[in-house]
N, C-alpha and C positions, 0 to 999 in steps of 0.2 A: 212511327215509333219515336217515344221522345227520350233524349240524353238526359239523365240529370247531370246539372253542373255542381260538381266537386266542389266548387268555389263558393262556401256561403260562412254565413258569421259562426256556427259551431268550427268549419275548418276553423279559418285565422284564429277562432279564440283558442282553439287546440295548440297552436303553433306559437299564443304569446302563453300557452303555460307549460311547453317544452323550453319556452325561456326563463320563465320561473320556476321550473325545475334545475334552472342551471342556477341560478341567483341561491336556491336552496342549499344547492350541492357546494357552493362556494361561502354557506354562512351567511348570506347575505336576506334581508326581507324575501321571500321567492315572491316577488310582482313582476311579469314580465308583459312586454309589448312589442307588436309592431303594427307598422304603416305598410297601409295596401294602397294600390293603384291601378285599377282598371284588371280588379285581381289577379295583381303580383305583389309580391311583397317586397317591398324598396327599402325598407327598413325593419331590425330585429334589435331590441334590448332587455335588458333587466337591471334590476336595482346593481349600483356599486357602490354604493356609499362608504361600506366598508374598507374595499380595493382602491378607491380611490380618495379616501380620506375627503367626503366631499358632499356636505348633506344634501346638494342639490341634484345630485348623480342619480335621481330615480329616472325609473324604465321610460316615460313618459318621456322625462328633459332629454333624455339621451337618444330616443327613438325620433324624434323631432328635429333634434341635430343632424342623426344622422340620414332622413330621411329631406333633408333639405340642402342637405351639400351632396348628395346623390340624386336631387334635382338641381341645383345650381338654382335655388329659385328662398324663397325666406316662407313666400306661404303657401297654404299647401288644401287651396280649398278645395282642390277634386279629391283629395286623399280619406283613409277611412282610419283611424287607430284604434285598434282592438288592444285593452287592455284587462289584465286579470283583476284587477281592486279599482273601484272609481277614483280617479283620481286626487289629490289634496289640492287646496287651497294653490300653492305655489305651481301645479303643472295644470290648474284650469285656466291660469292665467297665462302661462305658455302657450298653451290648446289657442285663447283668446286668438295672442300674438299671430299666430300661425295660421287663423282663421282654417283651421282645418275644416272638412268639410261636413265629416260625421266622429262622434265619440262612440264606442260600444265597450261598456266595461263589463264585467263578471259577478263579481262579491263587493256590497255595497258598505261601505266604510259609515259609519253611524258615528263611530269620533274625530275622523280626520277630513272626511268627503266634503266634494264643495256642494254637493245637494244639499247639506244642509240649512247651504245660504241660496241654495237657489239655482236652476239652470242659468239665468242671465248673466252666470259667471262667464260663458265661453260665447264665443262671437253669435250676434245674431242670427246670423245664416246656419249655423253649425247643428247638424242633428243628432239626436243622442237616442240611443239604446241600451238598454241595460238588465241583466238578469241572466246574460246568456250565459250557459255551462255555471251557474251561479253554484252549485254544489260541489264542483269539483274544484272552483278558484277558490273557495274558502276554507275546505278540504287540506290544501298545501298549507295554507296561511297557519290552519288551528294547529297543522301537526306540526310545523315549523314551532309555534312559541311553547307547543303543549315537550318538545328538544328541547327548548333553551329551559327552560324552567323544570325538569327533569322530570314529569310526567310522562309516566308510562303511555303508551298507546294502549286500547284497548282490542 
């Protein structure tokens, strides 16, 4: 008889958009993430840019911070980041820094994403996937801006 393991890229992406559901709930972009490890999750964030008056405060930079001083270590190539939106320009070059070991984002950013210029943005070693839970991470996103701009849901 075989166990399945509970532990695959739909969990974690569920768990970085229970974190962007909080960034929602707080007014803030709802992108949220975390950092997995030998599936556990060592780190959890969401956008604060707002809260913390700080445009550099997305789920990414902050999931990376704190996923690196809860290893006491700066990088983090066995690690997996699951995020809800692919990342921007500014947190593929974190990602870089951090030579993370894999990227998996959700709902793909067509004006801010770094796929636009290219996987070679994040460390050579680092592997990426993307599309996972992709209707439901953009789901949060449309219905957050479709609030800010006073559009009805339908």
């Amino acid at each position: 008889m075989s166990i399945l393991n509970p532990f695959n890229e739909e969990y974690f992406m569920k768990q970085a958009l229970a974190e962007a559901k909080k960034a929602y709930e707080a007014d803030e972009v709802p992108v949220g993430a975390v950092v997995v490890l030998n599936n556990q999750i060592i780190a959890r964030a969401h956008n604060q840019t707002e809260l913390l008056t700080d445009v550099t405060a997305h789920a990414e930079i902050l999931a990376i911070t704190s996923a690196s001083s809860y290893l006491g270590a700066k990088y983090l190539t066995e690690a997996t980041l699951y995020v809800t939106l692919e990342p921007c320009m500014m947190c593929s070059g974190a990602l870089q820094w951090s030579q993370i070991g894999k990227v998996v984002f959700g709902a793909a950013d067509e004006k801010r994403g770094f796929m636009r210029y290219g996987k070679e943005l994040l460390h050579p070693k680092t592997k990426l996937a993307y599309g996972i839970m992709e209707e439901e991470c953009r789901a949060v996103l449309q219905d957050f801006f479709k609030k800010k701009r006073g559009i009805k849901s339908l």
